[in-house]
GURO-931149 format. One line per field, with one value per residue (C-alpha): residue number from 1; x negated, y, z negated. Coordinates in Angstrom, 1 decimal, always signed. Example, Ala and Ser with C-alpha at 12.3 -4.5 7.8 and 13.67 -1.06 7.14 Angstrom:
2
resi <- (1; 2) $
px <- (-12.3; -13.7) $
py <- (-4.5; -1.1) $
pz <- (-7.8; -7.1) $
***
This chain:
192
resi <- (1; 2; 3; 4; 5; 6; 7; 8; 9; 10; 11; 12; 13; 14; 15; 16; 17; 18; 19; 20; 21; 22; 23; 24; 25; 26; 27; 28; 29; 30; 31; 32; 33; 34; 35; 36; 37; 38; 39; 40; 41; 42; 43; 44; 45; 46; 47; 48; 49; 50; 51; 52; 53; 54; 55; 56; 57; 58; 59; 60; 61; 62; 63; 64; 65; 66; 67; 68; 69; 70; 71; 72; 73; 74; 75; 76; 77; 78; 79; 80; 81; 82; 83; 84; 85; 86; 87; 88; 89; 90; 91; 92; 93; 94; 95; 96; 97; 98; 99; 100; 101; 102; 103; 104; 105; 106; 107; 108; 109; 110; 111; 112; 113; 114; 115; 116; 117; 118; 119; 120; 121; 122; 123; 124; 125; 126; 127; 128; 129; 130; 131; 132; 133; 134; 135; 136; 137; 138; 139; 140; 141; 142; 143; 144; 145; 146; 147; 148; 149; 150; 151; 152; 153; 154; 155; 156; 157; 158; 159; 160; 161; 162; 163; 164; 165; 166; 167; 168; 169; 170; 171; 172; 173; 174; 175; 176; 177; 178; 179; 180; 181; 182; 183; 184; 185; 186; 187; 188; 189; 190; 191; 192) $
px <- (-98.5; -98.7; -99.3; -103.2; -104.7; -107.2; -108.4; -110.0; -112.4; -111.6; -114.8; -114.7; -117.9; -121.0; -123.1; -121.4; -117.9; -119.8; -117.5; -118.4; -115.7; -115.9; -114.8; -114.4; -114.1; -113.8; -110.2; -110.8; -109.4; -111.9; -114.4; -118.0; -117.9; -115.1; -116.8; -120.2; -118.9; -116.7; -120.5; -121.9; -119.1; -119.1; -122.9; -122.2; -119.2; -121.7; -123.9; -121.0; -119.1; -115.7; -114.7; -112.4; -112.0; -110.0; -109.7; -109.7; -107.9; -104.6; -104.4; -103.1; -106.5; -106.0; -109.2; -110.7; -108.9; -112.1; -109.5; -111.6; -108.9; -110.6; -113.3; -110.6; -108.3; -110.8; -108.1; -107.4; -104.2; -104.0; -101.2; -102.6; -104.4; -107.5; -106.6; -106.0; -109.3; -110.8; -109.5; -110.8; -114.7; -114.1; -113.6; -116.1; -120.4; -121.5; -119.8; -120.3; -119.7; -119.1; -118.4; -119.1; -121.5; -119.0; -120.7; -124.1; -122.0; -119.9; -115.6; -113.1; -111.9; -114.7; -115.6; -112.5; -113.1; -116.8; -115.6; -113.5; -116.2; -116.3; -114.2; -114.4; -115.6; -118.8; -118.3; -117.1; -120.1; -122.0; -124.2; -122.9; -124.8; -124.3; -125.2; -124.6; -123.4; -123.1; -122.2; -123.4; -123.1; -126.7; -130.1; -130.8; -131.9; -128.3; -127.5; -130.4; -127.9; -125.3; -128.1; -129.5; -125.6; -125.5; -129.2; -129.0; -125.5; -126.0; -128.9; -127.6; -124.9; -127.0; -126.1; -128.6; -128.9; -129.4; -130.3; -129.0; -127.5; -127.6; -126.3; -127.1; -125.3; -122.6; -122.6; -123.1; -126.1; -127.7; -126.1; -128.5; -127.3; -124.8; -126.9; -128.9; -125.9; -125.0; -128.2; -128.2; -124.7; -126.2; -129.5; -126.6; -125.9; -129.2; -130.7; -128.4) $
py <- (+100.8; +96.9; +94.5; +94.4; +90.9; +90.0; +86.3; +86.1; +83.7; +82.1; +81.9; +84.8; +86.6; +85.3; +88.2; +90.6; +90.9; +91.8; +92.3; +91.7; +93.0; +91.8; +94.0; +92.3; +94.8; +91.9; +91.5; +87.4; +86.6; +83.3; +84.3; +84.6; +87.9; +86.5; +83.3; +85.0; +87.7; +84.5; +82.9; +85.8; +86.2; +82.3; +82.7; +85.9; +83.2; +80.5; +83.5; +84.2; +87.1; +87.4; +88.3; +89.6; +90.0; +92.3; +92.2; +95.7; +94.7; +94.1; +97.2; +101.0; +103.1; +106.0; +107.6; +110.6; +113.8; +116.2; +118.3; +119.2; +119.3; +116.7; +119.6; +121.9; +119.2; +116.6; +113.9; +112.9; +114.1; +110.9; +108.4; +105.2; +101.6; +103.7; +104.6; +100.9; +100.3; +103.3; +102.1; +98.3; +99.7; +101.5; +98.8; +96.9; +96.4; +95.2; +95.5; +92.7; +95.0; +92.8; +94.3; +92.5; +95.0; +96.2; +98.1; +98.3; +99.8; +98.4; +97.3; +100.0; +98.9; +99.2; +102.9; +104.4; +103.0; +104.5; +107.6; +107.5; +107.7; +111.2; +112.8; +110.6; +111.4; +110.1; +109.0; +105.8; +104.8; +105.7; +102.6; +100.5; +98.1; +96.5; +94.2; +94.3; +91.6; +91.9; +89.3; +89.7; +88.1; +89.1; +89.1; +91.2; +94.1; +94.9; +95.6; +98.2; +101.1; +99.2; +98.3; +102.0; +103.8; +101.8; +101.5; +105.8; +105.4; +103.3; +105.6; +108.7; +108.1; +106.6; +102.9; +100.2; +98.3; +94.4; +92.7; +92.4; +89.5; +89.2; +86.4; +86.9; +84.6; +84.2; +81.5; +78.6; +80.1; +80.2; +77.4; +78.1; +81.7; +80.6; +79.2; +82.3; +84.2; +82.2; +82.6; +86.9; +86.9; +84.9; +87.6; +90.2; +88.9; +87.5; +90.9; +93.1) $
pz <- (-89.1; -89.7; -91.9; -92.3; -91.1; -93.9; -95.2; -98.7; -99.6; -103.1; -104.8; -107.7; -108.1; -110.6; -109.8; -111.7; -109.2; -106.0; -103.0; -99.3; -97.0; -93.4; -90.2; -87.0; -84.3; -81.4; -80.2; -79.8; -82.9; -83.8; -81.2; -81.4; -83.7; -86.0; -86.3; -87.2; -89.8; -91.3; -91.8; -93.3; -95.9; -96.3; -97.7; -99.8; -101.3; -101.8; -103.8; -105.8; -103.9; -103.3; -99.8; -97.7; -94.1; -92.0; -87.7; -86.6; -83.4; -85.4; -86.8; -85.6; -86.3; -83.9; -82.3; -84.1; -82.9; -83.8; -85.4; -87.9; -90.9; -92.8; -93.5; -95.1; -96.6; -97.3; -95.7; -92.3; -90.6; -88.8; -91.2; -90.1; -91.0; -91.8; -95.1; -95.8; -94.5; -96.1; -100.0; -99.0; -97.6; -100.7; -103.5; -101.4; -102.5; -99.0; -95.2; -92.9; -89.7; -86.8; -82.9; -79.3; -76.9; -74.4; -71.2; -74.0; -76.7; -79.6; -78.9; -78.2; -81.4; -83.3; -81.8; -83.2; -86.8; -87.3; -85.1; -87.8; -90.6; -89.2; -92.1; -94.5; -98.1; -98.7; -102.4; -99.9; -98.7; -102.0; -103.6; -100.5; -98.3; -94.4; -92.4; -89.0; -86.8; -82.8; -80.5; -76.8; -73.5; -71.9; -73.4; -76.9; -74.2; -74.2; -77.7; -78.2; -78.0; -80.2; -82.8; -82.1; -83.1; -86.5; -87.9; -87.0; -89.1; -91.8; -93.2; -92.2; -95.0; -97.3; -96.7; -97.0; -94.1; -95.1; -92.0; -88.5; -86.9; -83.1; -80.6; -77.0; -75.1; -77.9; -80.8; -77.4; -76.8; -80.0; -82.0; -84.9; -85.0; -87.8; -90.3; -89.6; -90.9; -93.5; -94.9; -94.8; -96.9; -99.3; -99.0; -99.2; -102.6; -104.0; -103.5; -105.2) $
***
């Protein structure tokens, strides 16, 4: 395993210690996903939220082996960044999910952490919120599978979804995209 990349932001919480967690599942470290989950957590700071963010990419999650122990043990047999992960997403009030659309579905990386939600216990994703965020090359057409996987997810397991952020063309071809994502993590924060 390694060390887990994360950033915090520094502003402590006002409304009542709310925690956004970020996961970038883009491997371009300060690319167009990193740079629009970084906005979203910046607004849930200026709301009062602490934050954290964590780059999938630089951790060792291995893919879901369909093993099925989970089911009898009720933990993975995989020993592995996703328990980190797991106890952050955990501790955490609202995820800031971010992925690139790869071939019309979300990063490699990305993949293997929700196939990874698989056998999970779902006290984790109890009283918890998301917003999605997905960066794309090509017109919003693209993402309707990627959108499709997590708004089918997210409810599935109980999760709120807060609002979707999408950039077709990446942040240069939607420069107001970030203000646009500023403004749903301070929504993520407002609301609860």
């Amino acid at each position: 395993m390694v060390d887990i990349c994360t950033t915090k932001g520094d502003n402590m919480s006002k409304k009542g210690g709310k925690k956004v967690l970020g996961i970038v599942g883009s491997p371009h470290l300060e690319g167009n996903t990193d740079r629009l989950v970084a906005a979203v957590l910046k607004g849930a700071e200026e709301a009062g939220a602490e934050t954290e963010k964590i780059i999938l990419n630089t951790l060792e999650i291995s893919p879901c082996q369909a093993c099925n122990t989970c089911h009898k043990t009720g933990r993975c047999v995989q020993e592995d960044d996703m328990l980190t992960v797991l106890d952050k997403m955990e501790r955490s009030h609202v995820w800031v999910l971010g992925t690139p659309v790869y071939w019309w579905g979300p990063s490699a990386q990305f993949k293997a952490f929700l196939d990874r939600w698989y056998g999970v216990d779902r006290a984790v994703f109890k009283d918890k919120s998301a917003v999605i965020v997905i960066t794309l090359g090509g017109s919003e057409s693209y993402a309707k599978y990627t959108v499709g996987i997590l708004t089918s997810v997210l409810p599935y397991l109980n999760i709120e979804h807060i609002g979707t952020v999408l950039a077709p063309g990446g942040i240069p071809g939607t420069p107001h995209i970030l203000e646009k994502a500023f403004h749903v993590g301070l929504e993520s924060i407002e609301r609860r």
